[in-house]
C-alpha positions as CSV (number, residue, x, y, z in Angstrom):
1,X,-146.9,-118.3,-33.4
2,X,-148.2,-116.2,-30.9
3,X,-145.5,-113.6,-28.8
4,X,-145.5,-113.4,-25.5
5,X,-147.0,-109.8,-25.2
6,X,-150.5,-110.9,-27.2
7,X,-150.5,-114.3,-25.4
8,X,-153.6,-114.3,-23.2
9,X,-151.4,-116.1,-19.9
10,X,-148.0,-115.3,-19.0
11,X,-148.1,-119.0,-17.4
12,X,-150.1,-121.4,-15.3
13,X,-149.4,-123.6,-12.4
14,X,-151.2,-126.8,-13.1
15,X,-152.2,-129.7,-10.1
16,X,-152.4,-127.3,-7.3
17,X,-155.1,-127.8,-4.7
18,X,-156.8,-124.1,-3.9
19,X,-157.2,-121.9,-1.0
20,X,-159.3,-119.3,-3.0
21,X,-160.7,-118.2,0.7
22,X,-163.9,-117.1,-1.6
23,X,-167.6,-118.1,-0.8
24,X,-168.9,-120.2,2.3
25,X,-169.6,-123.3,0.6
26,X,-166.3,-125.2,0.6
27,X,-163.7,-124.9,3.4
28,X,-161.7,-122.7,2.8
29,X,-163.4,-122.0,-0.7
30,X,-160.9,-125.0,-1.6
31,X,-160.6,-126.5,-5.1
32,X,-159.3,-129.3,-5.8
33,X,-156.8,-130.6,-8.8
34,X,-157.5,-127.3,-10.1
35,X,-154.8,-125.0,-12.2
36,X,-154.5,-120.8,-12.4
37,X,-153.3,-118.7,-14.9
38,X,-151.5,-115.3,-14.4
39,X,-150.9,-112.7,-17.2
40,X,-148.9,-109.8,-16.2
41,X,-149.3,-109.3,-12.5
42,X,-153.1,-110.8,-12.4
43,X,-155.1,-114.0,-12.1
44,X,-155.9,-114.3,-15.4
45,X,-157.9,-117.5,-15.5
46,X,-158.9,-120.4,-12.7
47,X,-160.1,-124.0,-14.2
48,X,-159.5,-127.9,-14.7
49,X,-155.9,-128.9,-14.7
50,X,-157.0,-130.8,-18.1
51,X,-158.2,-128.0,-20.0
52,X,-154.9,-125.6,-18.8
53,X,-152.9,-128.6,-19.9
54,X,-154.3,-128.3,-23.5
55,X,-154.6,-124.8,-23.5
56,X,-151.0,-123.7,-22.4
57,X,-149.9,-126.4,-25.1
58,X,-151.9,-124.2,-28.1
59,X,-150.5,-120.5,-26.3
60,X,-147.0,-121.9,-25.6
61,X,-147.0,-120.5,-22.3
62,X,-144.7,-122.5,-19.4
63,X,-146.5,-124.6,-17.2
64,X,-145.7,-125.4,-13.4
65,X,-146.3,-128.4,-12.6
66,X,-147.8,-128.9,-8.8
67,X,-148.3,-132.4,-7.5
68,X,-150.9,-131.9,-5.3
69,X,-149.7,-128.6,-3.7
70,X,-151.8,-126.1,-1.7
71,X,-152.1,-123.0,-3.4
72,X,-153.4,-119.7,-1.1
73,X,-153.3,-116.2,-1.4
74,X,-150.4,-114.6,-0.4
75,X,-150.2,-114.4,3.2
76,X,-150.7,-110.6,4.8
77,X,-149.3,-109.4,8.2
78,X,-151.6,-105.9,8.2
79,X,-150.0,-104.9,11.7
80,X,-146.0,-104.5,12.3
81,X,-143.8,-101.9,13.9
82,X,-140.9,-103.5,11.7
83,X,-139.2,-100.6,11.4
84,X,-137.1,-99.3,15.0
85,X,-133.7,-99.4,16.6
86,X,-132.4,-101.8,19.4
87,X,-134.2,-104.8,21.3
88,X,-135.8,-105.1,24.6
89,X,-134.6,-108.2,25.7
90,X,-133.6,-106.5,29.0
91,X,-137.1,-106.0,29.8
92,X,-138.4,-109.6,28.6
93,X,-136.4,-111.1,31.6
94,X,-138.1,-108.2,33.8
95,X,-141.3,-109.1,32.7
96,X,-140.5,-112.8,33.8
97,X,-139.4,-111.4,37.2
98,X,-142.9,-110.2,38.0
99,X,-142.8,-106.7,36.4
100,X,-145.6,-105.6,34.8
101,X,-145.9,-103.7,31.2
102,X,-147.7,-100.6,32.8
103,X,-144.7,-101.0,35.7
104,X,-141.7,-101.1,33.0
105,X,-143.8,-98.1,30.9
106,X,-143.7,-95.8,33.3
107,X,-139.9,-95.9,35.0
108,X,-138.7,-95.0,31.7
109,X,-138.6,-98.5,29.6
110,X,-141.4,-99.4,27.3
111,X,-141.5,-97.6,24.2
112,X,-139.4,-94.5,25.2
113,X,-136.6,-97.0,25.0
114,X,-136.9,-98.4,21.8
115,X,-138.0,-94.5,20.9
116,X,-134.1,-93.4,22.1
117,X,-132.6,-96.5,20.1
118,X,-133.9,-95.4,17.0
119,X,-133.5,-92.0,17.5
120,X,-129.7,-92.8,17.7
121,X,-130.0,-95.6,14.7
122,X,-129.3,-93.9,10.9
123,X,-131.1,-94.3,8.0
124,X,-129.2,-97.3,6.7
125,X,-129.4,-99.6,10.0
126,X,-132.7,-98.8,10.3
127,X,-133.5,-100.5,6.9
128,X,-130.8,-103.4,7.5
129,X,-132.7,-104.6,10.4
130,X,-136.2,-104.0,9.0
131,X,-135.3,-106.2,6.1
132,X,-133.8,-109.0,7.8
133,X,-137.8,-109.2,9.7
134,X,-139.1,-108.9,6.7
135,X,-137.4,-111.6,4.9
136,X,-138.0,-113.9,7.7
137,X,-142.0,-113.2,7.2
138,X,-141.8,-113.5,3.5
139,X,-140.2,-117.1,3.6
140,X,-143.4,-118.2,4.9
141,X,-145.4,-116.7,2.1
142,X,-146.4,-113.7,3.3
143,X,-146.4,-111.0,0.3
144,X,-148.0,-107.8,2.1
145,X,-146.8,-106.2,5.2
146,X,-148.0,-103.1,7.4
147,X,-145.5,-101.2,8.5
148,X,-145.6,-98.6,11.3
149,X,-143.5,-95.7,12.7
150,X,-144.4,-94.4,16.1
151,X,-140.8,-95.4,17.8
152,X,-139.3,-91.2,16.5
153,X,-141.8,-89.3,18.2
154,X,-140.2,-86.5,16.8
155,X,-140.3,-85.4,13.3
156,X,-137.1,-86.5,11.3
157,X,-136.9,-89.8,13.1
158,X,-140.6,-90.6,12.4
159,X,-139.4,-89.3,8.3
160,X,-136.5,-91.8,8.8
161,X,-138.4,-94.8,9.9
162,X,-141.3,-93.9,7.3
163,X,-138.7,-94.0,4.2
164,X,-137.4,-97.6,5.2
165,X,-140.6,-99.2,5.7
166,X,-141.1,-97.1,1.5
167,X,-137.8,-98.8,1.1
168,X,-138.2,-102.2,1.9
169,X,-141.4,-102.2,-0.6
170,X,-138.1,-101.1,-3.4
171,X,-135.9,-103.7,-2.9
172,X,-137.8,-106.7,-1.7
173,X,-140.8,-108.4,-3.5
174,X,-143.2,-107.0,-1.0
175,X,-146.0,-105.0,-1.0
176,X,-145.6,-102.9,1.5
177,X,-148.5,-100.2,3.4
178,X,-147.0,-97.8,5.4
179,X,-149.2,-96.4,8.9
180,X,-147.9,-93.5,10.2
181,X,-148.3,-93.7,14.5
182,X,-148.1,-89.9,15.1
183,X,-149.5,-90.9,18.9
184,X,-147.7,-93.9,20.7
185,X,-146.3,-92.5,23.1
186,X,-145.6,-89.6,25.3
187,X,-141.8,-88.3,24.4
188,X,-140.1,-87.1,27.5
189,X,-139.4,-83.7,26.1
190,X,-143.0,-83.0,26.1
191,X,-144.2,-84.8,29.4
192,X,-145.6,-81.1,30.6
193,X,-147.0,-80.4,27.0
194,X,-149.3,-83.1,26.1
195,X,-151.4,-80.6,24.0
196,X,-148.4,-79.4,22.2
197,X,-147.7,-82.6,21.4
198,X,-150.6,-84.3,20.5
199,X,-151.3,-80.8,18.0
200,X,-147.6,-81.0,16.4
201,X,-147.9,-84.4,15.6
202,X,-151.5,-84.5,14.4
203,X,-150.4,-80.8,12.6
204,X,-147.2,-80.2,11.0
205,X,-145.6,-83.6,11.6
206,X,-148.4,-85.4,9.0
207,X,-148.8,-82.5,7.0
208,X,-145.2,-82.4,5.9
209,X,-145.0,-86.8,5.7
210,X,-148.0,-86.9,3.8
211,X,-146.6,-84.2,1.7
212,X,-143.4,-85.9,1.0
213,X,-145.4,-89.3,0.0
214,X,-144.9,-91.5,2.8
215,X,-148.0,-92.3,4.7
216,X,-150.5,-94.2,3.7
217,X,-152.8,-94.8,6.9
218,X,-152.6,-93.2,10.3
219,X,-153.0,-94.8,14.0
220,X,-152.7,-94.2,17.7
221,X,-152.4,-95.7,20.6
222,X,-155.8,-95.2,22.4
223,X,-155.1,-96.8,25.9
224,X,-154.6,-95.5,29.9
225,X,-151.0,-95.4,29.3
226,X,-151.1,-93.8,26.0
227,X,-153.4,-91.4,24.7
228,X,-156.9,-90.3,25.9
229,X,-160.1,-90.5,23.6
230,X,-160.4,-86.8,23.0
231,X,-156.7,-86.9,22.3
232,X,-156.2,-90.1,20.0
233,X,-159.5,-87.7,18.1
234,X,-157.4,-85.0,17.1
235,X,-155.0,-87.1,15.2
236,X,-158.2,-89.0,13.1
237,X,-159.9,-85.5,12.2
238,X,-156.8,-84.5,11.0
239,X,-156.1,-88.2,8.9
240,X,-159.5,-87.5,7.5
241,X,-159.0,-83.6,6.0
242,X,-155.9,-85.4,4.5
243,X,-158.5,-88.6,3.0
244,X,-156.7,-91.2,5.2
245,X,-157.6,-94.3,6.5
246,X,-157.0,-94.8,10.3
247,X,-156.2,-97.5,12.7
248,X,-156.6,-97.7,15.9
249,X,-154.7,-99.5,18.7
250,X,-157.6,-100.2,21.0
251,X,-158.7,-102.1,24.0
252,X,-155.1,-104.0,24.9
253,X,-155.2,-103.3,28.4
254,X,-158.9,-101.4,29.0
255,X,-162.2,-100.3,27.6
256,X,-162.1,-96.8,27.3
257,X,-164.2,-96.6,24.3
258,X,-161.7,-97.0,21.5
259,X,-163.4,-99.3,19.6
260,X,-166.4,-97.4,19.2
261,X,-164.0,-94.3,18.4
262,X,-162.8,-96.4,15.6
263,X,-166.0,-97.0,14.0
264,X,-167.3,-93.5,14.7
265,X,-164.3,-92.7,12.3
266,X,-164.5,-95.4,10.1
267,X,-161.3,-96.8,10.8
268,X,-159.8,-99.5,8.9
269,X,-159.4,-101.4,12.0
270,X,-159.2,-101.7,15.8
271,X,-156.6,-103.7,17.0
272,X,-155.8,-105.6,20.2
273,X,-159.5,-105.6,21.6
274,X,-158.4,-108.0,24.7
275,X,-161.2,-105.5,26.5
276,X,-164.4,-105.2,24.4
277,X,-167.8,-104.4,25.4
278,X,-171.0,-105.9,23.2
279,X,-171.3,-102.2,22.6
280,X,-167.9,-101.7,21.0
281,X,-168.6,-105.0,18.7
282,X,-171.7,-103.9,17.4
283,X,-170.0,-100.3,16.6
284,X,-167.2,-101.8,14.6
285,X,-169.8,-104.2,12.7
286,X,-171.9,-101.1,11.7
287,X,-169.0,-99.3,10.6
288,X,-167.4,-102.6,8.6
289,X,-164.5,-101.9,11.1
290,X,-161.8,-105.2,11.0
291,X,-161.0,-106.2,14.3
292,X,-157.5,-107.6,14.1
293,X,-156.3,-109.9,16.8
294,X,-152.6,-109.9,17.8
295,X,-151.8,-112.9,19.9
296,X,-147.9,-112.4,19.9
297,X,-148.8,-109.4,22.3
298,X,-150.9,-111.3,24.4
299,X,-148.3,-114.3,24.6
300,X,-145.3,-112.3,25.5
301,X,-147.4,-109.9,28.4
302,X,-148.6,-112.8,29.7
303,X,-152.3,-111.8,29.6
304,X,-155.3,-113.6,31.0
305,X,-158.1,-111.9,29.2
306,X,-158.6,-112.8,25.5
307,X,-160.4,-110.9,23.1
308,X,-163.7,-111.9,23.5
309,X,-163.7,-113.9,20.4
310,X,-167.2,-115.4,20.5
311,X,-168.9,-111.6,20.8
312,X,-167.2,-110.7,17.6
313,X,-168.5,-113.6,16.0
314,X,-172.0,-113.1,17.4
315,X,-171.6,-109.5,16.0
316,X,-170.3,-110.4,12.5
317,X,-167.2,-108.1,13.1
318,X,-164.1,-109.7,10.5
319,X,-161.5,-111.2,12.6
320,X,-158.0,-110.7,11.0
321,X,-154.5,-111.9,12.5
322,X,-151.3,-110.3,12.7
323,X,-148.0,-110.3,14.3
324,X,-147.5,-106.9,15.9
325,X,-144.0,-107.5,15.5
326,X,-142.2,-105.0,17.3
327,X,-139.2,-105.5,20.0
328,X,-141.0,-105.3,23.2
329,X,-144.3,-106.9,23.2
330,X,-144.1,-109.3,20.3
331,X,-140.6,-110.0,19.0
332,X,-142.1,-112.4,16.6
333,X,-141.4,-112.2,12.7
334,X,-143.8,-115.4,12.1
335,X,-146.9,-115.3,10.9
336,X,-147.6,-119.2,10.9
337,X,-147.0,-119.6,14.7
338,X,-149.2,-116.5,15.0
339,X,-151.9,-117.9,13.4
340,X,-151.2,-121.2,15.5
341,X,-151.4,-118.8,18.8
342,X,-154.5,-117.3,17.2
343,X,-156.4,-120.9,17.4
344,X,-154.8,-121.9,20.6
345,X,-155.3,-119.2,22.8
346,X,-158.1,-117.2,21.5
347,X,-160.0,-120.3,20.0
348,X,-160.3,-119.2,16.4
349,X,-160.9,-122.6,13.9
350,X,-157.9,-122.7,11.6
351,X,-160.1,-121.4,8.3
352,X,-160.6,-118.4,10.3
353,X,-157.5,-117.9,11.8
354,X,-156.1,-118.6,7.8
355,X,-159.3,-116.5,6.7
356,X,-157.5,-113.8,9.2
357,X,-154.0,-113.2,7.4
358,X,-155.5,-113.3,4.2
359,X,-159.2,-112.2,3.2
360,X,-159.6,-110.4,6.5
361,X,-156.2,-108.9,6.4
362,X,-156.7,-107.7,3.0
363,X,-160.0,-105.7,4.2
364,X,-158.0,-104.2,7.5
365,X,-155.5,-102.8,4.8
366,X,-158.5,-101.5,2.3
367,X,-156.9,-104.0,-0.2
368,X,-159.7,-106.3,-0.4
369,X,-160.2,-105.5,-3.6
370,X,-156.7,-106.4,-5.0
371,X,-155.5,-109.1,-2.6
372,X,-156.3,-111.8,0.0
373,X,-158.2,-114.2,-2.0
374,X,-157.7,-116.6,-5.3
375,X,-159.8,-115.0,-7.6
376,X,-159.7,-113.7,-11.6
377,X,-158.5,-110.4,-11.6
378,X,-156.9,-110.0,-8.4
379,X,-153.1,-109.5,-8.1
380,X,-151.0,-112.7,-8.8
381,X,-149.9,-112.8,-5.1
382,X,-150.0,-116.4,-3.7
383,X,-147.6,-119.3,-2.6
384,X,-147.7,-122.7,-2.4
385,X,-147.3,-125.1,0.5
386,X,-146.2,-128.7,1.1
387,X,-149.2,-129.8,3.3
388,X,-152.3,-132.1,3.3
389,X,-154.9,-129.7,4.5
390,X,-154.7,-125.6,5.5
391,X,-155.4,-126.2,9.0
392,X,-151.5,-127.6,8.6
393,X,-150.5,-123.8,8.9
394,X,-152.1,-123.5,12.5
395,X,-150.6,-126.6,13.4
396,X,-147.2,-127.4,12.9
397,X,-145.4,-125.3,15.3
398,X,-142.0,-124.0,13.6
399,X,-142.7,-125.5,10.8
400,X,-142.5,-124.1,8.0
401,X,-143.8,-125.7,4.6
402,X,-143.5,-122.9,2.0
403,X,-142.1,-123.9,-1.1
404,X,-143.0,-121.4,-3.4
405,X,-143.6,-117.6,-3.7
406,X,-145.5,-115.8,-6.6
407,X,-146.0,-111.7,-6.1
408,X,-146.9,-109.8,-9.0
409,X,-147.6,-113.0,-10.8
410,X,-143.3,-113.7,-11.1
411,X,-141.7,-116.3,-9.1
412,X,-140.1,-114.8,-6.1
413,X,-136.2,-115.8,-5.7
414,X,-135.8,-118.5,-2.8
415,X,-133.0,-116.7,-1.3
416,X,-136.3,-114.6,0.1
């Protein structure tokens, strides 16, 4: 009899129809009747439900039994602000009363308000609150997240929000990649000192966070209201004497260039990209650049110009979707009615609006290489849906048909 520790699967799900997103060949590089095996926390094996059906019987391994499910990868939002303090409903119902987000921005609302909530918010409310939007994206299947800081703007607050988005990847089954946003916005203490800004938190601030173990990526907000191009630079020469990746929020409300600052750097992504020129495309497809589309945004402002969906394609930039979740542009924690905004008002085709939250999102992490597909050898990250087709996750609005969790190849608890 063979132990579980020299068994070569841990178990296999048997019956599933597959997602794998792999290849060009099949729709969603589907497979049908097909079964997967997971040893530890990988993909150990993809085959006939027939032949894992005999071969689980000889290993004595447990076999789940899936009727005709879909199996995908585990679902990835690779841009959220889930970590702050407070809501902005207030300025929701101005926005509906004609203000605009430039207007609210600069009377003192905007980020500087959800900057002075969190501020105020300790440690342990921060994470309370984070986890709650978390849990409400992992019920759908989603086993990655993004997580950004950017609402401290000052050094122990940005430390504070940085260790709960660390601590949500401890005590939830979640993968978690945290992004420190050392330039979102300008903190009223240093409206007069934008240079002293802009050099403390591309300086000391990262220094001592990297240091302490708690940034993964860096980002800024590269926008008329925000941060200039020669400003958002400073932070991405400093990300790459430290080695890391950068994101860049670019092109929400204007072309100033950032996209093409993005791929100069080699950023892991540009994000937003409602204002793109054919110039800016073809820089972020040289540079393999992941251009990652965030409809929630775009829905709540009420914006009229899309990302111009067709030049990407044309260009053969990777489209990935995301939530943005954050409190005052896109107080969503769903990634299936994102993907369903993704289709409806951007015109993505479901496969690549699903391509978008998993192979695509993968990339815009630098993960590609562990998740966002059904593949041998990968991480055993995937989940399992009550649906006829995939395109059923762009369509059913509210819905949600997730019956089943793996991360890490172990069954996550439903209660999540």
């Amino acid at each position: 009899m063979q132990t579980a520790a020299n068994r070569e699967w841990d178990r296999v799900w048997v019956g599933a129809n597959l997602a794998t997103m792999v290849g060009n060949e099949n729709p969603y590089g589907a497979l049908r009747d097909t079964a997967l095996a997971v040893k530890g926390d990988r993909i150990a094996w993809i085959g006939s439900a027939d032949e894992a059906m005999a071969k689980a019987g000889a290993l004595e391994v447990p076999v789940r039994s899936c009727k005709g499910l879909w199996m995908l990868p585990g679902l990835i939002d690779c841009h959220t602000h889930l970590v702050y303090g407070g809501n902005r409903v207030e300025e929701y119902e101005m926005r509906l009363c004609g203000a605009s987000y430039e207007e609210i921005s600069r009377s003192g609302g905007g980020i500087q308000a959800t900057v002075n909530a969190t501020r105020s918010a300790g440690g342990a409310a921060l994470l309370e609150s984070a986890m709650l939007r978390a849990e409400r994206l992992m019920s759908e299947g989603v086993t990655t997240i993004e997580v950004k800081s950017g609402y401290g703007l000052e050094l122990d607050t940005e430390r504070r929000a940085l260790e709960a988005a660390r601590e949500l990847g401890r005590r939830l089954p979640l993968t978690v990649r945290t992004t420190y946003l050392g330039l979102h916005a300008l903190p009223r203490e240093y409206r007069e000192k934008r240079a002293e800004f802009v050099a403390v938190a591309s300086g000391p601030w990262l220094e001592q966070l990297v240091g302490a173990g708690l940034v993964d990526a860096v980002d800024a907000f590269c926008e008329n209201i925000a941060f200039t191009l020669a400003e958002t630079e400073v932070l991405l020469r400093a990300a790459r004497q430290f080695g890391l990746p950068a994101h860049l929020h670019a092109g929400q409300l204007t072309d100033m260039g950032a996209a093409e600052l993005a791929a100069r750097y080699g950023a892991l992504s540009a994000d937003h990209l409602e204002y793109l020129s054919a110039g800016g495309a073809a820089a972020l497809a040289a540079s393999g650049t992941v251009a990652v589309l965030l409809p929630g945004a775009y829905y709540t402002l009420r914006q009229t110009v899309p990302p111009p969906v067709p030049l990407l394609r044309e260009a053969g930039v990777a489209m990935a979707v995301a939530t943005d979740s954050n409190p005052g542009t896109s107080p969503c924690t769903s990634l299936l009615l994102t993907l369903s905004m993704a289709c409806t008002l951007f015109g993505l085709t479901p496969e690549e609006a699903v391509t978008g939250a998993t192979r695509h999102a993968a990339r815009a992490l630098g993960m590609q290489n562990e998740v966002g597909t059904l593949e041998v050898g990968k991480r055993a990250d995937f989940a399992l849906y009550r649906i006829e087709r995939p395109a059923e996750l762009c369509y059913n609005l509210g819905a949600n048909p997730c019956v089943e969790v793996v991360w890490g190849g172990e069954m996550r608890s439903r209660s999540h």
